[in-house]
Each structure stands twice: as structure tokens, then as C-alpha cells.
MIZA-378150 format. One record per residue (C-alpha): x, y, z. Coordinates in steps of 0.1 Angstrom, whole numbers, padded with zeros to 4 digits, always signed. Layout:
XYZ;...
// end
This chain:
+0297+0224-0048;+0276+0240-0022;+0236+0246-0020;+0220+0273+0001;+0183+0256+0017;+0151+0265+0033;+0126+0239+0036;+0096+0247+0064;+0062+0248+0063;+0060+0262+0029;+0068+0269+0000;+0091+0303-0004;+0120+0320-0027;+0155+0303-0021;+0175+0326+0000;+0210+0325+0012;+0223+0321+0044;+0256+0314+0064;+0256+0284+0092;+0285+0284+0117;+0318+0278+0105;+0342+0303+0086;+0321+0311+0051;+0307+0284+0053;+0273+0279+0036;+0236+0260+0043;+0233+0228+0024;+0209+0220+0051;+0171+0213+0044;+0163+0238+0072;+0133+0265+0078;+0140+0305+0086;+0167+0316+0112;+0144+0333+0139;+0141+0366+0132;+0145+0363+0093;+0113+0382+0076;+0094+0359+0055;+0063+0363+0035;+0029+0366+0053;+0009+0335+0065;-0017+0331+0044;-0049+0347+0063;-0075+0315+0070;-0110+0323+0081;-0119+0307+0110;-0126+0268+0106;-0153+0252+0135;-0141+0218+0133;-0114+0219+0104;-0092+0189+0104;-0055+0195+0102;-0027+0173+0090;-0011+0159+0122;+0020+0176+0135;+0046+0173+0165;+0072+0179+0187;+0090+0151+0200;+0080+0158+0236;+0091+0193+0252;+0076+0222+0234;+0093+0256+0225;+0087+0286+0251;+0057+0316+0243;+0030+0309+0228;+0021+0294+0193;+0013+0318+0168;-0021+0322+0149;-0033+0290+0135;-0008+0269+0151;-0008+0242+0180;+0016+0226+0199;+0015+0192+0202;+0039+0164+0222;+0042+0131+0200;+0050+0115+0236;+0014+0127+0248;-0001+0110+0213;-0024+0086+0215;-0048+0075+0190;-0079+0072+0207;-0076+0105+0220;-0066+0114+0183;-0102+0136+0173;-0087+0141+0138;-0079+0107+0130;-0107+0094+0114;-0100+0123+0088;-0065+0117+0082;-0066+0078+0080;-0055+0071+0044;-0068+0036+0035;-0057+0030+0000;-0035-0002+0000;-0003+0006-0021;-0007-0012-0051;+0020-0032-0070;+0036-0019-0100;+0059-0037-0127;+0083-0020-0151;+0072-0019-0189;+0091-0020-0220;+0111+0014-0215;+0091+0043-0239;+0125+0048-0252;+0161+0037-0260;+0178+0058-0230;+0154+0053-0201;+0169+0020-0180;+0149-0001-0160;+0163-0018-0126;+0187+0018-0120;+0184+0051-0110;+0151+0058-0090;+0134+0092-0075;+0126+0107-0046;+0107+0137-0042;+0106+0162-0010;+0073+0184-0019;+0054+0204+0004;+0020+0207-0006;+0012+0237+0021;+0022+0251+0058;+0031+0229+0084;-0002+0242+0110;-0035+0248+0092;-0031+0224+0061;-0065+0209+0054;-0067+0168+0064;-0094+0164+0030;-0090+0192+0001;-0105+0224+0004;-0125+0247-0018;-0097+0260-0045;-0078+0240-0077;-0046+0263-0072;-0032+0234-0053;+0000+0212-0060;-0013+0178-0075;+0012+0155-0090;+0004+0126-0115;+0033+0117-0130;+0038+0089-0101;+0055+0065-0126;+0084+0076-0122;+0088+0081-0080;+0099+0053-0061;+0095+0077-0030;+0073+0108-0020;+0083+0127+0013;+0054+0145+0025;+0082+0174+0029;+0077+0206+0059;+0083+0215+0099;+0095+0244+0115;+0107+0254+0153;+0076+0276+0155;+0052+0248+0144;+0062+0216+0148;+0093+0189+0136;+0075+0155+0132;+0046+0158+0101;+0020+0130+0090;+0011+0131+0054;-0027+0142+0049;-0045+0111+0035;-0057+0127+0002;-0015+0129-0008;-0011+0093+0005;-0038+0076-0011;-0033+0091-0048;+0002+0078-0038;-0006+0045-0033;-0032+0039-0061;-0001+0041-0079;+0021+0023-0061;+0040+0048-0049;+0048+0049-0009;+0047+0080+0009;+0070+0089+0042;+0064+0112+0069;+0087+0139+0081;+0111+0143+0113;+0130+0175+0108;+0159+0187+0133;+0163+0221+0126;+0196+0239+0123;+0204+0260+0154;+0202+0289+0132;+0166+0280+0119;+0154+0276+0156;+0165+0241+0162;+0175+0231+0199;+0197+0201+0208;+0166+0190+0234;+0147+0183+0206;+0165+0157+0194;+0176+0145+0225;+0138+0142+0233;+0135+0119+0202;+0163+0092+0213;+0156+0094+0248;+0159+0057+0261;+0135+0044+0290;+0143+0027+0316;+0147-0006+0302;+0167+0004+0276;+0140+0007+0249;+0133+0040+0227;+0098+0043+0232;+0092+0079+0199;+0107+0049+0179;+0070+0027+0194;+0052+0062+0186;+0064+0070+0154;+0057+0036+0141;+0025+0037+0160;+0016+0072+0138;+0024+0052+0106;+0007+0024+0108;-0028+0046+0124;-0028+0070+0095;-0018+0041+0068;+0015+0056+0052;+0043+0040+0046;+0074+0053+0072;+0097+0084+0076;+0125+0103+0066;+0145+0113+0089;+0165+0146+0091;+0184+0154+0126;+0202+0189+0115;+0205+0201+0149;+0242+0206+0160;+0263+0208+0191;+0259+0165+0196;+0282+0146+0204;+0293+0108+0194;+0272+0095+0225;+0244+0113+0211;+0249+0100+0177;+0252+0064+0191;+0216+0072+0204;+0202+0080+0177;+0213+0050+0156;+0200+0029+0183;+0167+0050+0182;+0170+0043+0143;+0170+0005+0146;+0145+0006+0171;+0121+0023+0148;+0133-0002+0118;+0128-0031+0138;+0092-0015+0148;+0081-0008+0111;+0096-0035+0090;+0071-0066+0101;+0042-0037+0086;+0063-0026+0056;+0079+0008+0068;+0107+0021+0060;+0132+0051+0066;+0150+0072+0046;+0183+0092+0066;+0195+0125+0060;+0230+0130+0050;+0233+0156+0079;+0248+0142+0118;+0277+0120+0113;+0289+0097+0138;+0308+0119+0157;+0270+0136+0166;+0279+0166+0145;+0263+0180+0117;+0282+0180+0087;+0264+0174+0049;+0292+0148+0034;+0277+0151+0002;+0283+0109+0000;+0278+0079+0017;+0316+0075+0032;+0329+0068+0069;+0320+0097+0089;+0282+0086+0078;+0282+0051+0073;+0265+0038+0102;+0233+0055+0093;+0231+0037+0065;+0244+0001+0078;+0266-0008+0105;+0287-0037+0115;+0250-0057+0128;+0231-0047+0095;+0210-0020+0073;+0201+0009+0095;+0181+0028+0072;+0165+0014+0038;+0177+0045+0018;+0201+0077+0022;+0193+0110+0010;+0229+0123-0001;+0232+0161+0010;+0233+0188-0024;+0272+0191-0024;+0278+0159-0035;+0306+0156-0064;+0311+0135-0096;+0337+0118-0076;+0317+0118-0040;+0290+0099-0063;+0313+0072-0078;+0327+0067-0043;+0294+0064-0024;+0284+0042-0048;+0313+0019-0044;+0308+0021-0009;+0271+0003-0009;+0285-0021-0034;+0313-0036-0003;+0283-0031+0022;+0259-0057-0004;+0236-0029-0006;+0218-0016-0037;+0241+0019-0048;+0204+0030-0061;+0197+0033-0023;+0212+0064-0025;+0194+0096-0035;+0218+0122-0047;+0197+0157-0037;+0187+0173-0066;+0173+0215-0058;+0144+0226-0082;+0131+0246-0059;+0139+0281-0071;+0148+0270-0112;+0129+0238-0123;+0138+0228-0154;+0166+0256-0156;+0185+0237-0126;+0219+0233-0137;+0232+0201-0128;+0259+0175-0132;+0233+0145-0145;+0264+0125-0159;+0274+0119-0123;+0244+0106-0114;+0225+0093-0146;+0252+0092-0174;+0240+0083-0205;+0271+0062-0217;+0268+0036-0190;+0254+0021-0156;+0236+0050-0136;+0259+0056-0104;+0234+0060-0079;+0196+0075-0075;+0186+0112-0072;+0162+0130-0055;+0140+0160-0063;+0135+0187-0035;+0111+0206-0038;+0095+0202-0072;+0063+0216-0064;+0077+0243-0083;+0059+0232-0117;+0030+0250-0096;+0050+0276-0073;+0067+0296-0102;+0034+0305-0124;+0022+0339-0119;-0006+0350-0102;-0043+0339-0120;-0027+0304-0132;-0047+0274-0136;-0050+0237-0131;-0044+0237-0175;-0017+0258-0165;+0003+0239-0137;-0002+0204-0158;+0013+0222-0185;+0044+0230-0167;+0044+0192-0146;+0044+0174-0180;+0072+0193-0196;+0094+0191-0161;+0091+0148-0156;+0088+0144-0202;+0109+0171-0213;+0107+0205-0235;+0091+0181-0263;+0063+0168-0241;+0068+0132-0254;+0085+0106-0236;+0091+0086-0263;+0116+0112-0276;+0124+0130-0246;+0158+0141-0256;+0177+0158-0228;+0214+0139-0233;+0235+0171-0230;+0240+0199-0202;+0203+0208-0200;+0178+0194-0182;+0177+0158-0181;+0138+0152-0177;+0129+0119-0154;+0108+0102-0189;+0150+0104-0205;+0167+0088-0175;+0140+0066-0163;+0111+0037-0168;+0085+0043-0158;+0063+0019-0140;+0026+0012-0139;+0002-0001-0117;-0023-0011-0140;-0025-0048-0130;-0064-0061-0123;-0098-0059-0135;-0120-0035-0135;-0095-0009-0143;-0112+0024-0153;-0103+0064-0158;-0119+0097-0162;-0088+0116-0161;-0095+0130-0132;-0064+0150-0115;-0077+0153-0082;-0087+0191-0082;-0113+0213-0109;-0132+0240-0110;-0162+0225-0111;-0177+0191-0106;-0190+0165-0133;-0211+0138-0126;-0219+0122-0162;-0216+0150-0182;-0234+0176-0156;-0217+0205-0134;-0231+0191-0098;-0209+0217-0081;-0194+0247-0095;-0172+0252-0066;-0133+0248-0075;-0120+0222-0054;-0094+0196-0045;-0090+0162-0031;-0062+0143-0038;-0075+0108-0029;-0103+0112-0052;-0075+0113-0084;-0077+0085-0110;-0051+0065-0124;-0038+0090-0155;-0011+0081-0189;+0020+0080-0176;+0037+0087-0206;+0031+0121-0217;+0022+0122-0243;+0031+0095-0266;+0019+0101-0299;+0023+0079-0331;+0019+0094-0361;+0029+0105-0398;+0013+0135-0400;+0013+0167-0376;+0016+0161-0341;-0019+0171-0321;-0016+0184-0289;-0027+0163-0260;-0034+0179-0223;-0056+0171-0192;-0085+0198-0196;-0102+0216-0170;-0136+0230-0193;-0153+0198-0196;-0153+0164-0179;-0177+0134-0179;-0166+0129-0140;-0144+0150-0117;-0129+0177-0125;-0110+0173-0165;-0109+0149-0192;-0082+0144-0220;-0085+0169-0245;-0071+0157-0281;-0064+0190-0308;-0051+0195-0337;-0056+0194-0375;-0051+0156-0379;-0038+0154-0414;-0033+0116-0406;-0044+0091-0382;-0021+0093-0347;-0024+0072-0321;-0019+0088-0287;-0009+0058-0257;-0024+0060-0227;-0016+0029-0202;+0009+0002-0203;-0011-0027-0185;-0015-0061-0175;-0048-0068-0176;-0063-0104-0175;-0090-0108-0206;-0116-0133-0214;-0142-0141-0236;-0167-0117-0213;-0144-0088-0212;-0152-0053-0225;-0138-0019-0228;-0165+0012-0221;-0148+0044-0243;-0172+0077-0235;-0159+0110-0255;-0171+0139-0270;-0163+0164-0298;-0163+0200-0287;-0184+0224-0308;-0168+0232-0338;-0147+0204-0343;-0142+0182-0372;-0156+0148-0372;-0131+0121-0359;-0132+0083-0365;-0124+0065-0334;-0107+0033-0328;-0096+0017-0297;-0059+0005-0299;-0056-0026-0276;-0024-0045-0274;-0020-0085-0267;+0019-0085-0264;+0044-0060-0253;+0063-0034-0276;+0094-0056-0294;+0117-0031-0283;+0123+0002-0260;+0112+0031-0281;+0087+0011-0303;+0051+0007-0303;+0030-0016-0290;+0016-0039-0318;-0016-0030-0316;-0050-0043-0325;-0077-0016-0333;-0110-0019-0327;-0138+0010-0346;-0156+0027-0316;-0177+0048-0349;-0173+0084-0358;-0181+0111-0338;-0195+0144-0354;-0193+0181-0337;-0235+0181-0340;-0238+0145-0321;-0251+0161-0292;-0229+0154-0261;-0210+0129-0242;-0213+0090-0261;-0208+0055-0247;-0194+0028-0268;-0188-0008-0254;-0164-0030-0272;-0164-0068-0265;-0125-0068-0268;-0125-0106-0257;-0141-0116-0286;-0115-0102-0306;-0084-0111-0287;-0092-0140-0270;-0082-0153-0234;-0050-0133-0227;-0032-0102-0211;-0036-0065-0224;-0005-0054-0224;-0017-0017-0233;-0045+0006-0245;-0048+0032-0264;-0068+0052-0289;-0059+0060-0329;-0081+0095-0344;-0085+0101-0379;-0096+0134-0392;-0110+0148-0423;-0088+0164-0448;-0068+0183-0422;-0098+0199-0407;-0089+0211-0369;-0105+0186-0341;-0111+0189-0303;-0118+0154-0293;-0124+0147-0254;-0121+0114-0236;-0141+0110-0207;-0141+0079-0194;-0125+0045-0202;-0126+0012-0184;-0124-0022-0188;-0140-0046-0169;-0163-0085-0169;-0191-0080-0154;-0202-0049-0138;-0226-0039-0110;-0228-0014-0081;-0217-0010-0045;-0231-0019-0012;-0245+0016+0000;-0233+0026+0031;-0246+0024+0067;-0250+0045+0094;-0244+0077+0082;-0251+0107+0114;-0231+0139+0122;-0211+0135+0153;-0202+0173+0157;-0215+0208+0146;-0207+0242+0147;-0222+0276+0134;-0200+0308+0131;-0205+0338+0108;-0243+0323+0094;-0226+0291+0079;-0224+0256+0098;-0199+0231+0096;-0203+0197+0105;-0182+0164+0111;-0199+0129+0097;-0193+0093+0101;-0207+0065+0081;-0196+0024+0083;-0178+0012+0056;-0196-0005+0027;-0199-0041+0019;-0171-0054-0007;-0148-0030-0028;-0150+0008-0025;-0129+0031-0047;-0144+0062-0025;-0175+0081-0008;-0185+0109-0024;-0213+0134-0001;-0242+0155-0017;-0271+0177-0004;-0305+0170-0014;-0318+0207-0019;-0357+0213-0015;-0360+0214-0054;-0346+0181-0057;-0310+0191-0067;-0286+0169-0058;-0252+0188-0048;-0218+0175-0048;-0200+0185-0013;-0171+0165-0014;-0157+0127-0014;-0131+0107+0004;-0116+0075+0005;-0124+0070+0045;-0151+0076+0063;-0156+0104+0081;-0159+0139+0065;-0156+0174+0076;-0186+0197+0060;-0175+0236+0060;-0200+0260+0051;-0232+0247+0048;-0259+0272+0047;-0296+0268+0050;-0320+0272+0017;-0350+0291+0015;-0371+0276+0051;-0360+0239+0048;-0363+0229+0084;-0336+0210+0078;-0303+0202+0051;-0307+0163+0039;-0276+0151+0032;-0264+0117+0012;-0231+0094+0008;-0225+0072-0018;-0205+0040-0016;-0182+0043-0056;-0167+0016-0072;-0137+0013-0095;-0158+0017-0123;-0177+0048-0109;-0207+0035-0105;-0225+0048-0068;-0246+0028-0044;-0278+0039-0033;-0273+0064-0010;-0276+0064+0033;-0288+0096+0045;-0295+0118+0072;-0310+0156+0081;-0294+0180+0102;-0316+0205+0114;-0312+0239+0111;
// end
């Protein structure tokens, strides 16, 4: 079967086009032939001192001049003291360490088919290093079931080689989910030149591949986790192939002692042509292992691939001892979503083993195909039914015919859910507003990736024997961040909605904080915390849980509640194996029940406030100024930094937050005649709670 691709700096409608060859068509993950109208940039104000995600060439850059926005760069020149927007785009989450529950239900397998996903979350120049000031932005949260994000983009008129923006890799990694860079080869007809690549597996003169050094060198300064590698360029030859499995193994054998890996493109084979097998067979092989070993850690099989090509390539990693789930089978969403037809029995058949792995391309379309004036509801709306299916709980997820086969039917999902303190406010990582404790602190829309909390996986699992109640991430009121879980429905019996599989130590000192609300107009609710000591018995099947009363929670209770629950007391020394809550209405009357915040945790205290806090840069243009800041890194564990602005009345503002630190203001305008804006950063542990705060005044 064929696939027609474009895949560049951002997102845009599939459109067909012809390669060399006669009728043959694109399965290439290529950008616009030159020439080929697209849609407009999107017009950016100007930025003083706007941090960028890092983009390359390999060394030589393309002839004219860069268009608006855009900067050319040599990865040979790249060095990361001279590196002015590294400090922004360091991601410094460590990638946490998952394990695989009992499966939700009966068809998802554990130890088969994994994901990968391509997703471009915006152009390849001019995409913020830290968030910017709207919540129309892509932000996944169903990480459980991706064993592999690409941070996906590059185009001939930007730049090939892309380092993931640290907001993308640290939500990653706070789920345990590793995140790979992007070197992208252009087709000729999309702009690529063969120099390019022969720029990237040029050899010194002592035989060594010294982009290999770099690229590893980029990894390992920006703290993600490797790249994927897609050399689409044609006119090589098997010399130049040769190269660039040499380069390959250089740049294994300079990422593996620091955990980075590479993922090949199904594209150049080893005669240095480009030629999309559609498998792992002989003309490809070598990219994936060779007669001295594994080349590449996983192979992203091109979009023509066959029932057959499938079963083959799988039986072809068996006789190499490699893992056939090593292979992702390409997988376009980009243009249909859920509507994508495809053949899922060749890759996940429901009947027996899965054959091989599959990846997504593009599925930032759960936010791309909403029309114009969606909202953050909206997009989580559409990203839960695409990875749990039309039903919107994985527990039944249903999907075993022609349709689409969500993830939550195929898969099992993982958590990452391991230590104490473990604590949530539901927070996706972008709003329309900022909560701190129940108050708006900003009413800016924002987002920030790295500043998203560990959310359900499963959603949403719901056990009951009445009428189901609808379950979403909200967006209209939050105890922190930007939503909170919003429970509805006319609970005509108690249900119990699952929120984390864990594996969380307990003693006699352990507790579990629950904060929630009723909106106004709600029925009264009675609350109990369902906390599990052992595993479900079986996939499909509850927990056994043990629940706890947290009280009952009228409409006229005035606001946001805390309850604290010594769950050690009642379960003894032990492991939570998962959490949850169980609702109980009154006579069927309709309820809007929110959950804030919930954590659990020994003992609990507050963060070493930073040190050192001073701008290091400013910059005025159009009556706003924008600033660049540094701080030193608190004493003992930091979730993140969040910055505020002391305003002369005493309001405290919320500006922003990161995981690093450094920060990039934008904006900033002067109020009423202070002589100058006081600004504050706050050290914020796992459990939310902020340091004292290090400050400093820039004068207006």
C-alpha cells in the first residue's frame, strides 16, 4: 500500500505528491517541494531575547538568505558554551522508571506491541524554548502508553537537525517516557541536497565521525534521551551508505555509556538509495544490525508496509536475537485520527502474539483537526477518545474489528508512580488562567509543558451499577495550575472512578491529602478514598479496594476542602497498589464534583528557597520589557520554579515556572510610578508546597 507525506516544521493538510520514479508516490516523511504554496507562517511579534528550540544544519548552509524568523545555524560550529539559549532549553527531569500493571482489560498485552509517536508541537524556527502566553497548544498526557516520543519537524529552509524544547522532554520524563531529537534528510524534491548528508558522515582525519561527538554532545547538554534518524535524501551511493552506518555506530557507541539511543528510518538502503521497504529485510538490514552487532536500537518501518512485509520483518529480528517489538510499523493519523483505516491485525491481532510495534505520526491531530475557537476541554476531549476509544473507558475499550483500534485495546499501559511523596492537581500543562490554592493569580492563558503533573492514565475507568458519570480534565476551576478533574452526572449509585495504578511504599506515618469541591448547584456527594493493598486478581477487574470516608461535601460548603487520611493506620506497613475515589449521590440528583489535589506522602515540609536570583539581560521594544533571569538551584528536591511579580499593592502575580533555572520574562510593563518591578522565584516541591522566595528589582 502506499502513503503520500509531509512532515516539516508544522503541522499542515496531507497533500499528494509524486517523487522520482514512474508513478511512483511519497511515503517519505518529507517537508514541501520548493515552490509548493503552503499556508502562511504564523505572524510573531517581535521577541527581545525569546529563546528558541535549538535547530541545525549539519555544517554547510543552504544559499540566500533565511526567511523571517529563521536562523541558520551549523551543528559543526555548536558549542555549548557559546550556546546563549542553553540554560533555557536544558531539560533536567530524570526519566523516571515505570513498571507494567495488571492490564485494565482482557485484550491489552503486556511485554508486546509498544508506541512511538512523531508529533510536532510547532514550526521548526521560532518555537518557544518555555511555553508562551496561549492554551491552544498540543499537550499530551496519555504517556502510558508511548515507549517513544520523537520531537517530530525540519525543513530545507529552516533547518534538519531539531532538539526537543525542555518543557516536551520533561513532562516526558516524569513519566518515564524518553524523548529523541530529530535529523531529517529531505527528499530532493522537498529541498534536500546530497551535501547535507554527506556533511553529517563526513570522517576526519583519523577516521573518526566527529557530528556523531556533536550530536551526542547536543543530547546529553539539553538532557534528552537520543535521535531518530531519517536520511531521505537520494542520489547516494553504497559508499555513502557504508558512511553513514559507520557514522551510526559512532554515535551509538557515543550515546550508549549515557543511555541514548537511535531510532532509523526505513528510507536509504544499503545500496545508499532511497527506497521505503516497508520492512526490515536485506536491502535495510544493516541499519538495524550488522554482522558486528545492533546498529540502531529501534526501526521505524516506512507506511507501505504489508501484512506479509510485517510477518517477515518480524521473523527477521527474531534470526538477528533482536526483540520484533523493535520495530515500529508507521501508522498516518495525520489527516484522519481515529478514522485512519488500517490493517491492525497485521500489526496488533487480536487472536494471537502482536507481530511487531507501531508507530503514530503525527497525532497531534487530536488538537489540529478542531475548528477554530476550540479549547483545552475541547482537545482533551478528542486525546482521550483517540488513545481509550469511542467509549472513553479503557476498561472496555472495544475496538476488535476494522475500526479504530485505540492504544488502551492493544496495549498496557504503564505507570510511573513508584515513590513517596507522590502528589497531583491534574494539572495538564497549559490553562487559561492560573490557580494558586483556589485563587486566579494570573488570568493570562498559558502553557508549559514541564510544569504538567502526573494525570490517570486510564481514561476513565469507572465502576459502577448505576449510570455512568462523565469524567474530564476541566479548565473553569482548579486548586493549582491550570484544571482539575471534574466528576458529573446524576449518580443514581455509588461509582468509583480509578485514577493511578501505583507502588507506593506505606507505613504507619503515611497519609493521603484529598482537596475537592462541589460546584454551585450540585448535589451533595459522600466521599471515600478507594486505596488498594494488592493488585487487581485479573486483567479487566478491579482493584480490591479498601475505602476510606473523606465526609460529605455539600454545594453551600463554601469552596475548596482539605481532608487528611492516616491511610497507614488502616492498611498497615505495605505497598499501594492503587488509588482512587468512590462518589455517592443523593437520590439521583445531578453532581459536579471537582478534585483538586491529591497526594500522599510521610512527613511533609518545604523547599530550600533559591539563591542568587539577578537578570542577566534586558530589552525594551514597543513600551514592554523583556528580561532573561538566572537563579542557583535549591538545596535538596525540586519539582519546579515558579516566578511572580510583587505589584505595589501587594499582589503577587504569577509570570511563569520552569523546571531549570533560567527564565525568559516577555512583556513586562511598568505599574502606576513603581521605580522599579520586584520580582520573586520560588523553589516547589513534589507536594506543591513553595519555599520562601529570593528576589530581585529591575528598575524601570
Amino acid at each position: 500500500m502506499t502513503r503520500h507525506r509531509l512532515s516539516f516544521s508544522r503541522p499542515l493538510p496531507r497533500r499528494r505528491v509524486l517523487l522520482a520514479g514512474a508513478g511512483a508516490a511519497a511515503a517519505a516523511l518529507a517537508g514541501p517541494p520548493p515552490g509548493t504554496a503552503v499556508a502562511a507562517r504564523r505572524p510573531r511579534a517581535a521577541a527581545p531575547l525569546q529563546p528558541y528550540a535549538a535547530y541545525w544544519f549539519p555544517d554547510s548552509l543552504p544559499s540566500g538568505t533565511p526567511g523571517d524568523g529563521i536562523v541558520w545555524r551549523s551543528l559543526a560550529n555548536w558549542r555549548p558554551e557559546t550556546d546563549l539559549d542553553l540554560p533555557f532549553n536544558t531539560a533536567t527531569v530524570p526519566l523516571a522508571e515505570r513498571f507494567t500493571p495488571v492490564p485494565a482489560n482482557t485484550t491489552a498485552r503486556a511485554g508486546q506491541a509498544r508506541i512511538s509517536a512523531l508529533a510536532a508541537f510547532d514550526h521548526t524556527a521560532g518555537n518557544p524554548s518555555q511555553g508562551s502566553a496561549t492554551a491552544d497548544y498540543y499537550a499530551p498526557t496519555h504517556w502510558a502508553y508511548l515507549d517513544e516520543l520523537v520531537f517530530w519537524g525540519g525543513s530545507a529552509g529552516e533547518g534538519l537537525i531539531l532538539a526537543p524544547n525542555a518543557p516536551v522532554v520533561d513532562a516526558a520524563h516524569r513519566n518515564g517516557v524518553p524523548v529523541l531529537g530529530t535529523v531529517f534528510l529531505p527528499p530532493v524534491a522537498y529541498g534536500g541536497q546530497l551535501r547535507w548528508t554527506r556533511d553529517l558522515v563526513r570522517k576526519d582525519a583519523a577516521g573518526r565521525f566527529p557530528l556523531a561527538a556533536k550530536l551526542a554532545a547536543v543530547a546529553r547538554a539539553y538532557g534528552f534521551d537520543g535521535w531518530f534518524v531519517n536520511a531521505e535524501t537520494d542520489g547516494g551511493d553504497a559508499a555513502l551508505a557504508a558512511d553513514m552506518r559507520g557514522f551510526l555506530r559512532a554515535l551509538r557507541a557515543a550515546g550508549a555509556p549515557h543511555g541514548l539511543r537511535i531510532t532509523w528510518y526505513d528510507a536509504m538502503d544499503g545500496s545508499g538509495r532511497v527506497g521505503w521497504q516497508g520492512a526490515l529485510d536485506e536491502r535495510n538490514r544493516d541499519f538495524f544490525q550488522d554482522a558486528a552487532g545492533p546498529v540502531a536500537d529501534t526501526l521505524f518501518v516506512d507506511f507501505r508496509w504489508s501484512a506479509r512485509s510485517l510477518a517477515d520483518s518480524g521473523r527477521l529480528a527474531d534470526q538477528l536475537g533482536r526483540s520484533r517489538y523493535e520495530l515500529w510499523a508507521g501508522v498516518d493519523v495525520e489527516s484522519a485520527g481515529w478514522d485512519t483505516a488500517a490493517d491492525w491485525d497485521a500489526i496488533i491481532p487480536a487472536d494471537r502474539d502482536h507481530v511487531v510495534s507501531y508507530g503514530f505520526y503525527r497525532p497531534e491531530w487530536t488538537l489540529g483537526h478542531l475548528p477554530a475557537g476550540r479549547t483545552p476541554g475541547d482537545f482533551h476531549a478528542a486525546d482521550d477518545r483517540f488513545w481509550s476509544g469511542a467509549g472513553l473507558d479503557p476498561t472496555r475499550p472495544g475496538g476488535s474489528g476494522g475500526g479504530w483500534r485505540a492504544p488502551a485495546a492493544a496495549v498496557a499501559d504503564r505507570s510511573a508512580v513508584t515513590a513517596l511523596p507522590f502528589a497531583t492537581t491534574f494539572n495538564t500543562g497549559h490553562g487559561l488562567r492560573w490557580y494558586d490554592t483556589g485563587t486566579v493569580t494570573s488570568d493570562a492563558p498559558w502553557n508549559h509543558l514541564g510544569l504538567q503533573d502526573r494525570l490517570p492514565p486510564r481514561r476513565w475507568a469507572v465502576r459502577t451499577a448505576g449510570r455512568r458519570p462523565d469524567v474530564t480534565l476541566d479548565f473553569a476551576d482548579a486548586w493549582r495550575g491550570g484544571s482539575s478533574l471534574l466528576v458529573r452526572g446524576a449518580l443514581d449509585s455509588p461509582a468509583t472512578v480509578e485514577l493511578f495504578t501505583t507502588r507506593l511504599p506505606c507505613g504507619a506515618a503515611t497519609v493521603l491529602d484529598l482537596t475537592h469541591r462541589l460546584d454551585p448547584g450540585s448535589g451533595p456527594v459522600a466521599v471515600e478514598v478507594a486505596v488498594a493493598p494488592r493488585d487487581a486478581p485479573a486483567p479487566g477487574e478491579p482493584a480490591p479496594y479498601v475505602h476510606l470516608p473523606a465526609g460529605t461535601v455539600e454545594a453551600g460548603d463554601g469552596g475548596w476542602r482539605t481532608v487528611t487520611l492516616r491511610i497507614g493506620g488502616v492498611l498497615g506497613t505495605g505497598t499501594v497498589r492503587a488509588l482512587g475515589v468512590r462518589l455517592t449521590g443523593r437520590a439521583g440528583t445531578p453532581v459536579a464534583w471537582r478534585l483538586g489535589r491529591l497526594a500522599v506522602h510521610d512527613a511533609a515540609g518545604k523547599p530550600g528557597a533559591p539563591r542568587g536570583l539577578k537578570v542577566t539581560d534586558a530589552a525594551t521594544s514597543g513600551g514592554t520589557t523583556a528580561l532573561r533571569m538566572t537563579w542557583q538551584r535549591s538545596a535538596g528536591p525540586v519539582r519546579h520554579y515558579e516566578l511572580h511579580r510583587r505589584l505595589p499593592d501587594g499582589t503577587r502575580v504569577f509570570l511563569g515556572g520552569t523546571c531549570g533555572t533560567a527564565f525568559h520574562l516577555p512583556g513586562l510593563r511598568r505599574a502606576a510610578h513603581e521605580p522599579a518591578a520586584l520580582l520573586e522565584v520560588r523553589a516547589v516541591d513534589e507536594l506543591f508546597a513553595a519555599s520562601a522566595p529570593s528576589r530581585t528589582r529591575h528598575p524601570w
